[in-house]
C-alpha positions in Angstrom: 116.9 42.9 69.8 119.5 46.0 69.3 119.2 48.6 72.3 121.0 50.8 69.7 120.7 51.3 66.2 122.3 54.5 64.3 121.4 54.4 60.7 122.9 55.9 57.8 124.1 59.2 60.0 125.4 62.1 58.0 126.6 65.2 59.7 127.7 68.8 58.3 129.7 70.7 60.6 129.7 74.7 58.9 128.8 73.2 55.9 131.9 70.6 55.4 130.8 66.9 55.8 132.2 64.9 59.1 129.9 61.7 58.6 129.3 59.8 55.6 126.3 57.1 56.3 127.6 55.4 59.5 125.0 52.5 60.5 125.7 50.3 63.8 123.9 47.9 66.4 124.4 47.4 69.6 122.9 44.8 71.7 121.6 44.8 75.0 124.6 43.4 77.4 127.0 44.3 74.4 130.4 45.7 74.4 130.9 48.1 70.8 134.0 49.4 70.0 134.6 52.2 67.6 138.1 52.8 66.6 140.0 54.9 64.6 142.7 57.5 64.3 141.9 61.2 65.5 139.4 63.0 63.2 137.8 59.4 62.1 134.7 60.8 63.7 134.2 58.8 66.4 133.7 61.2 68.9 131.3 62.9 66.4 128.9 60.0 66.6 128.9 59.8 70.3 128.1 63.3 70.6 125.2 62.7 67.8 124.0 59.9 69.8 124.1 62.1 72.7 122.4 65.2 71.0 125.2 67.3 72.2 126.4 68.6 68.5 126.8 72.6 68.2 123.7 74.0 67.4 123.7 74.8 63.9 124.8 71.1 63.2 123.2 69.6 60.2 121.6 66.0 61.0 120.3 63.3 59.0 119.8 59.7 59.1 118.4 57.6 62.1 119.2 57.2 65.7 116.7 54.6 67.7 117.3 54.0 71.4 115.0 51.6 71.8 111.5 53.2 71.2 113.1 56.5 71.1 114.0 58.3 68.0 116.5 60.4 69.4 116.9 62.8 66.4 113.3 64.0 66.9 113.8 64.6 70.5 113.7 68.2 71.7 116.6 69.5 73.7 114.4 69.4 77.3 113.7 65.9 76.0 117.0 64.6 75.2 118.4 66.0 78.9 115.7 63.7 80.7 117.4 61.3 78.7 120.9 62.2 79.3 122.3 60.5 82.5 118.5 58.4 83.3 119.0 56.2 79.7 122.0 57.2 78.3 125.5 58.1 80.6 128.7 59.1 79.1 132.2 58.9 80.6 134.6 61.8 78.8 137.9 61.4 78.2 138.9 64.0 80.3 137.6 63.5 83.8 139.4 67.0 85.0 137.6 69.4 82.4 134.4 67.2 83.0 133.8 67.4 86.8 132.9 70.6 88.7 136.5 72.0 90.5 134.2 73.7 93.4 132.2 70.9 94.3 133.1 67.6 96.3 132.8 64.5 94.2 129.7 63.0 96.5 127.9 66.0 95.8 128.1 66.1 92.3 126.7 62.4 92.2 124.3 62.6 94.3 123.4 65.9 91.8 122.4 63.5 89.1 120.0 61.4 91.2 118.1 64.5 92.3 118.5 66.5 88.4 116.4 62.9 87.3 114.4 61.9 90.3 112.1 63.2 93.3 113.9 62.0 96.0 115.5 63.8 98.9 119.0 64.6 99.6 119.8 61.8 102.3 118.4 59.6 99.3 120.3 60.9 96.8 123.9 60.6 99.2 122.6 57.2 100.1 122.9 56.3 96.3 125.9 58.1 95.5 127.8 56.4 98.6 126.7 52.9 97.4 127.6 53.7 94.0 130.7 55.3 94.7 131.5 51.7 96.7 130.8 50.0 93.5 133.4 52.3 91.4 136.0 51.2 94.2 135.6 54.4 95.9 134.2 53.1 99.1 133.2 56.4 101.6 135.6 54.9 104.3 138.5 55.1 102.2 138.0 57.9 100.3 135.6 60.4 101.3 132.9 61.8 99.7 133.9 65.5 100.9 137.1 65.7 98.2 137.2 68.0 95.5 138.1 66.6 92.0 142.2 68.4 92.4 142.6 65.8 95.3 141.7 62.3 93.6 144.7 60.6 91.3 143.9 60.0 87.4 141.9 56.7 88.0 139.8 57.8 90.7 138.7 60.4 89.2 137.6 58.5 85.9 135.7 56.5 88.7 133.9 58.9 89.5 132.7 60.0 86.4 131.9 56.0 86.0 129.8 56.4 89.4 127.9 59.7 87.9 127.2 57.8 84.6 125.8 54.6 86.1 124.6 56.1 89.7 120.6 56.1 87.3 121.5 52.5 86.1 121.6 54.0 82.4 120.8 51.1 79.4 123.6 52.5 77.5 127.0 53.8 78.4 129.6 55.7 76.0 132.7 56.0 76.9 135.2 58.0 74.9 139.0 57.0 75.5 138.2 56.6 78.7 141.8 55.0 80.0 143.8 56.9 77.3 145.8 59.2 79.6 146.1 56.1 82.2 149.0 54.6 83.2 148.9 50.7 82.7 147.5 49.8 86.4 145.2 52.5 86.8 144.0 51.6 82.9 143.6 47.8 83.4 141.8 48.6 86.8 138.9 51.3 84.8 138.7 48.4 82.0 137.9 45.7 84.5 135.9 48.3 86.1 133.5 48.7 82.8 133.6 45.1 81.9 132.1 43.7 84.9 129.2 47.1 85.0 128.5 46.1 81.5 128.2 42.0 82.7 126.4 42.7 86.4 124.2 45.4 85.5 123.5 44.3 81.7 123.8 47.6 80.2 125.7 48.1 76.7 128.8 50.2 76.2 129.8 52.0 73.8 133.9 51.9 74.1 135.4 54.7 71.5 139.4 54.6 71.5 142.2 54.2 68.9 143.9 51.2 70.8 143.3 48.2 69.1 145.0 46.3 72.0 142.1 47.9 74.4 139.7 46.9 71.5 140.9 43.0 71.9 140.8 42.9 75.1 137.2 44.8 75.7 135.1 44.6 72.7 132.6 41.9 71.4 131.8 43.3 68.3 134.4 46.0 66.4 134.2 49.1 63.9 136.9 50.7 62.6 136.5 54.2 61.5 138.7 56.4 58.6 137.4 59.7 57.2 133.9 59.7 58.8 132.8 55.9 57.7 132.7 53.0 58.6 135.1 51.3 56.8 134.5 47.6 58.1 132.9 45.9 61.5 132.4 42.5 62.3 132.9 40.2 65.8 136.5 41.4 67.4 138.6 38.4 67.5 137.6 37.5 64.0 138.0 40.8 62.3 141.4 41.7 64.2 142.6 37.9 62.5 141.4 38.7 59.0 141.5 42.2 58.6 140.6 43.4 54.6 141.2 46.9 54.6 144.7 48.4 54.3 144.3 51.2 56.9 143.0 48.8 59.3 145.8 46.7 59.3 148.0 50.0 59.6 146.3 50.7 62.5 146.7 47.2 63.8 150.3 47.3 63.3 150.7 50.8 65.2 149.0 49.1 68.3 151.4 46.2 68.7 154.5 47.8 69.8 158.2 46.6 68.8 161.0 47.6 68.6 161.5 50.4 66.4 166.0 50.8 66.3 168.4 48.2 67.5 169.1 49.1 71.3 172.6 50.9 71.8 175.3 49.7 74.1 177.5 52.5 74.8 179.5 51.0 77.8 182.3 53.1 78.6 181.2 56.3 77.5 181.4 59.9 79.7 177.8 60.4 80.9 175.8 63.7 79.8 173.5 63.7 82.4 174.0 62.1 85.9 172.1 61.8 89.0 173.9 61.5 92.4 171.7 59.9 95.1 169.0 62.7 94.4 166.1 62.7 97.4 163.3 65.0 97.5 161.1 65.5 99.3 157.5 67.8 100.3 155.9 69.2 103.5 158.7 70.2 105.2 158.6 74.2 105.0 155.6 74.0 107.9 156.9 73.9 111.4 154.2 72.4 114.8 155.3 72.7 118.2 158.7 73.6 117.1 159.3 70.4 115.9 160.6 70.6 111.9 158.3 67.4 110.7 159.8 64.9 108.1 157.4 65.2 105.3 156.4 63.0 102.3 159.9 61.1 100.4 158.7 61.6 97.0 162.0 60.8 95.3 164.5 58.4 97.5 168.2 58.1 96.8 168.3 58.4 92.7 171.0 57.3 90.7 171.9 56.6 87.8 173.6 58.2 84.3 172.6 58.9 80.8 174.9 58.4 78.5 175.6 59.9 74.5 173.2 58.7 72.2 171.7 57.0 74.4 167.8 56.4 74.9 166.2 55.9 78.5 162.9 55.4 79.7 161.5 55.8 83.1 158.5 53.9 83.6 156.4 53.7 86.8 152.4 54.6 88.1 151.5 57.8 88.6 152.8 59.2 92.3 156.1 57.3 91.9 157.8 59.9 92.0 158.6 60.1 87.9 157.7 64.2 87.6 159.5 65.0 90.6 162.5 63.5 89.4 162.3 64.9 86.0 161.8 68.2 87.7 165.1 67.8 89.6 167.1 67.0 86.6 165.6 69.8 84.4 167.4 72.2 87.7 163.3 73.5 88.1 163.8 72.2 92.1 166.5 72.0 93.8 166.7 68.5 95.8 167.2 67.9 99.3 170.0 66.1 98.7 171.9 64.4 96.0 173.9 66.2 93.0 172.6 66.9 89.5 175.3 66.9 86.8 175.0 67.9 83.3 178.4 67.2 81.3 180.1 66.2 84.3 179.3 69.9 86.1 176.5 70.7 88.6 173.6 72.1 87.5 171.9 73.6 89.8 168.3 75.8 89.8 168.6 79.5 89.9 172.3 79.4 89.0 173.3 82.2 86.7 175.9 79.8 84.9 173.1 77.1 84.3 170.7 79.6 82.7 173.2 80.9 80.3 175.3 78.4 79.5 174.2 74.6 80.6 170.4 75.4 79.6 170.7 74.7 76.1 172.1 71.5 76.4 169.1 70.2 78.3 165.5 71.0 76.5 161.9 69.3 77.2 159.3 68.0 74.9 155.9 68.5 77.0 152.8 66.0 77.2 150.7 68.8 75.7 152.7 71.1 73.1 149.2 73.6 72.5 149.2 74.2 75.6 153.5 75.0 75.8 152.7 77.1 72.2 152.1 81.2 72.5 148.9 81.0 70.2 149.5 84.1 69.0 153.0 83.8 67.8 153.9 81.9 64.4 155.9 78.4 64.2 158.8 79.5 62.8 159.0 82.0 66.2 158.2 79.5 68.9 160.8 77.0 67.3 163.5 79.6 67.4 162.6 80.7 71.1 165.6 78.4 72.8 168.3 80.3 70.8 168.0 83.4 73.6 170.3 80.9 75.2 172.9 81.4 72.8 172.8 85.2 73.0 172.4 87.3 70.0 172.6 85.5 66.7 171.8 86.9 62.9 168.7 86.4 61.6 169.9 84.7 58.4 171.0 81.5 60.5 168.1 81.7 63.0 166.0 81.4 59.5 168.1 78.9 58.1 168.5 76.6 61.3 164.5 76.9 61.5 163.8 75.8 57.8 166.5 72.8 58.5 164.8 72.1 61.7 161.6 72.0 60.4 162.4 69.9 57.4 164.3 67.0 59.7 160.7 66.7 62.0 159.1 66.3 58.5 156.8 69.3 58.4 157.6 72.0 54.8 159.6 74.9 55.2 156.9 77.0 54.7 154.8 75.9 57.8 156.8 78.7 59.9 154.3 80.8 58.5 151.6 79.3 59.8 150.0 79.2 63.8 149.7 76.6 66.2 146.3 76.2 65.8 146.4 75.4 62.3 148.2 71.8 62.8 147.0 68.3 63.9 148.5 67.1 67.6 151.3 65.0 65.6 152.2 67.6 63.6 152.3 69.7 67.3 154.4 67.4 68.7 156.9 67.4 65.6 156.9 71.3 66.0 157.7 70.8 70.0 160.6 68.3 69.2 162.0 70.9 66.5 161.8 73.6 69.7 163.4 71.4 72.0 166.2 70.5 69.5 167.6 73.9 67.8 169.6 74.3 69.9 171.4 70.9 69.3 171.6 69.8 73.2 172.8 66.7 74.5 169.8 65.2 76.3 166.4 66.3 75.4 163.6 64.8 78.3 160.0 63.8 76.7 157.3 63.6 79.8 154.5 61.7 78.4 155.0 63.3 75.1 153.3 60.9 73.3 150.4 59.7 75.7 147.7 61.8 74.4 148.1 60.6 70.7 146.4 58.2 68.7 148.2 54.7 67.6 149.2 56.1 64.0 150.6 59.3 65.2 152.2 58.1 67.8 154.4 55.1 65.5 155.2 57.9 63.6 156.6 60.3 66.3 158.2 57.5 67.7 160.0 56.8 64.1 161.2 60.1 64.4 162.9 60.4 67.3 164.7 56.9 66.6 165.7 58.5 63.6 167.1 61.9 65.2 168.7 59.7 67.7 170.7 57.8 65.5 171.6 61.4 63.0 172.3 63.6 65.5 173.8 62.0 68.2 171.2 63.3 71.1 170.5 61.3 73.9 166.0 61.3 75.4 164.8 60.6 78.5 161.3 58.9 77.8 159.3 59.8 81.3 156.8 57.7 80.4 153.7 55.0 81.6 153.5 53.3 78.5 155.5 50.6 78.5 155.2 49.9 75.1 156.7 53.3 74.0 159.7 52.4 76.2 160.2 49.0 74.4 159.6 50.6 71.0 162.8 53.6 71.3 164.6 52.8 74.7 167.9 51.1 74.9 167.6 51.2 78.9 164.7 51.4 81.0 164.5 52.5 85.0 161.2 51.1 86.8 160.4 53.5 89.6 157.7 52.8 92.3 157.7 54.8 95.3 160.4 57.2 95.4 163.1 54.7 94.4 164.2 52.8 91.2 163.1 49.4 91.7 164.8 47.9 88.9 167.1 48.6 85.4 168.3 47.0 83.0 169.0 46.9 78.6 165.4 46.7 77.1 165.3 43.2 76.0 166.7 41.9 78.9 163.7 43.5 81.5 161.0 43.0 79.0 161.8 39.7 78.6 162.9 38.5 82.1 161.2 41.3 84.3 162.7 40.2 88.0 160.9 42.7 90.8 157.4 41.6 91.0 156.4 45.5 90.6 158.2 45.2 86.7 155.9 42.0 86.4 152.8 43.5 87.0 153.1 46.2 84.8 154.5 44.1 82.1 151.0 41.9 82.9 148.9 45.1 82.8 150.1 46.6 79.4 146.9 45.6 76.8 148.5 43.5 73.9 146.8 42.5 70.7 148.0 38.9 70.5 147.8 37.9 74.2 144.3 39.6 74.3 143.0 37.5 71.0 144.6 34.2 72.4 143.1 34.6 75.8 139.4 35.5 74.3 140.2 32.4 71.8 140.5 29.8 74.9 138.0 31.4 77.3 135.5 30.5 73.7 136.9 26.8 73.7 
């Protein structure tokens, strides 16, 4: 019998449709999967499901949780629902927890929200669950705020404060999307085994079809607000009918996108010099000057022209301490920084006029880097104050050629940021970061919080600037797949120190330090995934 059954679900949103008759099933004990690229509308359905659509929303079709119809359920209804049947896990475990209280507390908050029990209780059952998450109290204590926990653990706790009631269904929207491979494999394994222990069905939404192999019994793939077709995983990922399906598939499985390039010999652009930094040791006890926390230990190595470089490694490897180091944003303790064979150096007046522009950055989140208020042809033409005062008639004309080698039209300069999808973002940021033609332009997760499709294409684009314009990227990455797909060298970092380097092919293919292994091991691939579901079913 289905726990879950959404029937023929339309949805207006200010009058424009966003779903067109979706219909799905899921069983008790049964992993979904709903995948698509962004604005399929599969976060639309989970909020339907959830009755957490804005409020002028127009609803129609069906949607049974068990007995409950849950489109006829008043809003006082729906939130005794919300958390006791039904638990969600957001994408975004940051914007989702409370910043000013301690993650036991707000646990323990939706045991006493749903049930008459005391406080001791309620911290009883958010310690055990919190244990079960892989949070156990003596390790990490219930007294932390939400700023204090890493990435993973604090998408465990929004696990433990959706399952803490024992919910019979749990959604969970991209909930290992901003992961790096460990802590992702780790909040996969996590759900798979609450989903077989406990017996509750999931819900998993995402737009990684290698997640989708790995986790999901049964799969639907979303375009446009439909369903466009479902079936069992491992079967439908082999026979696939539709051709924006098998797009999609072919975006997930990461390969090679340019031949690598072997530039022996060639003068470096950007070189670090046995770079060590380091934190906590401005405070001074007892006199005593103490040796604080090595978060980046005896760098080195050297970009060369043209060439393409990932660094790879989990979070708190010391990866954005690095990068900050080689953009001349801190100053190491020691070790040298050289950009075209001459220090570069933070707060140096030289640097800022001069060596700036041959160094730009391509951020994780490019709405967030935008001035909302300003236009795109504006914020792309905001690095040439580097170059001093130029006419307007080349700052227009460099612009339009700009915009037309990311692949956007000459006359989106006239338009805002807010008026683009995140691809079409993170084409403007990459025409920011390369107007003023520098030598090495440094990408810090730039493509991490895009979906499959978008993020082929971005990648195709840089291999394609790479090759015309001669720039060298630094891909600061955890996504070891985007690193095989546009790298032609790759430095594996764990704790403060480069563990291993090497040509792409070579490491992907004979990884030596057990640390490469294991993250090799914990990147989800789409052929390994269906082979090993295809024995453990023999």
């Amino acid at each position: 019998m289905s726990l879950l059954v959404v029937d023929n679900l339309r949805v207006r949103l200010r009058g424009v449709p966003v779903l067109h008759g979706v219909s799905l099933k899921i069983s008790k004990g049964q992993i979904y999967g709903l995948a698509g690229a962004s604005g399929a509308g599969k976060s639309i359905t989970a909020m339907s499901i959830m009755g957490l659509l804005p409020p002028k929303a127009q609803v129609d079709g069906t949607i049974h949780l068990g007995r409950n119809d849950l489109l006829k359920k008043s809003e006082k209804q729906m939130c005794a629902l919300r958390g006791k049947q039904i638990g969600m896990v957001f994408q975004e475990p940051m914007s989702a927890l409370n910043p000013l209280h301690p993650i036991g507390k707000q646990v323990a908050e939706t045991v006493r929200i749903h049930e008459n029990v005391s406080r001791k209780e309620a911290k009883v059952r958010a310690h055990h669950v919190l244990t079960r998450v892989g949070l156990p109290p003596s390790q990490i204590s219930p007294g932390r705020f939400a700023h204090e926990l890493s990435g993973g653990q604090r998408q465990r706790v929004m696990i433990a404060m959706a399952m803490v009631l024992k919910p019979k269904l749990l959604i969970a929207d991209e909930p290992s999307t901003a992961l790096d491979v460990t802590a992702q494999a780790q909040i996969l394994r996590l759900l798979k085994s609450l989903v077989r222990k406990d017996g509750v069905s999931l819900l998993l939404i995402t737009h990684d079809l290698a997640v989708m192999a790995q986790m999901a019994d049964e799969l639907a793939i979303m375009r446009a607000g439909k369903i466009i077709e479902s079936g069992p995983t491992p079967k439908l990922l082999r026979h696939l009918d539709h051709e924006y399906s098998k797009t999609l598939l072919q975006s997930a499985i990461m390969r090679p996108l340019r031949l690598p390039h072997k530039v022996h010999g060639t003068e470096a652009v950007l070189e670090a010099k046995n770079i060590t930094c380091r934190y906590g040791r401005k405070y001074r006890t007892n006199g005593h000057n103490p040796p604080g926390v090595v978060a980046v230990d005896g760098v080195s190595f050297k970009i060369r022209k043209g060439e393409n470089v990932g660094l790879v490694g989990e979070s708190g490897c010391g990866k954005s301490t690095l990068l900050r180091a080689l953009l001349a944003l801190k100053a190491p303790e020691s070790g040298q920084v050289l950009l075209h064979g001459e220090p570069f150096l933070p707060n140096s007046h030289k640097q800022t006029k001069t060596q700036r522009k041959h160094i730009q950055m391509v951020f994780q989140d490019p709405y967030s880097s935008f001035n909302p208020r300003h236009k795109i042809a504006r914020l792309i033409a905001e690095p040439f104050y580097l170059q001093g005062k130029i006419s307007a008639e080349r700052r227009n004309a460099a612009v339009a050629d700009m915009l037309e080698k990311v692949g956007l039209a000459v006359d989106d300069g006239n338009k805002y940021p807010h008026q683009f999808s995140g691809g079409q973002r993170q084409r403007i940021a990459i025409a920011r970061a390369l107007i003023t033609k520098p030598s090495v332009v440094a990408l810090d997760e730039a493509v991490s919080a895009l979906d499959v499709t978008m993020r082929a294409q971005i990648l195709a684009l840089l291999g394609e600037l790479t090759d015309a314009l001669g720039v060298s990227f630094l891909f600061v990455s955890h996504d070891l797949g985007v690193v095989r797909a546009i790298c032609d060298r790759v430095l594996v970092m764990k704790d403060g120190k480069i563990v291993e380097e090497g040509e792409v092919g070579d490491l992907f293919s004979r990884p030596l330090h057990p640390y490469t292994q294991a993250l090799i091991a914990a990147t989800p691939d789409v052929e390994t995934a269906l082979e090993e579901r295809e024995l453990e079913r023999d």
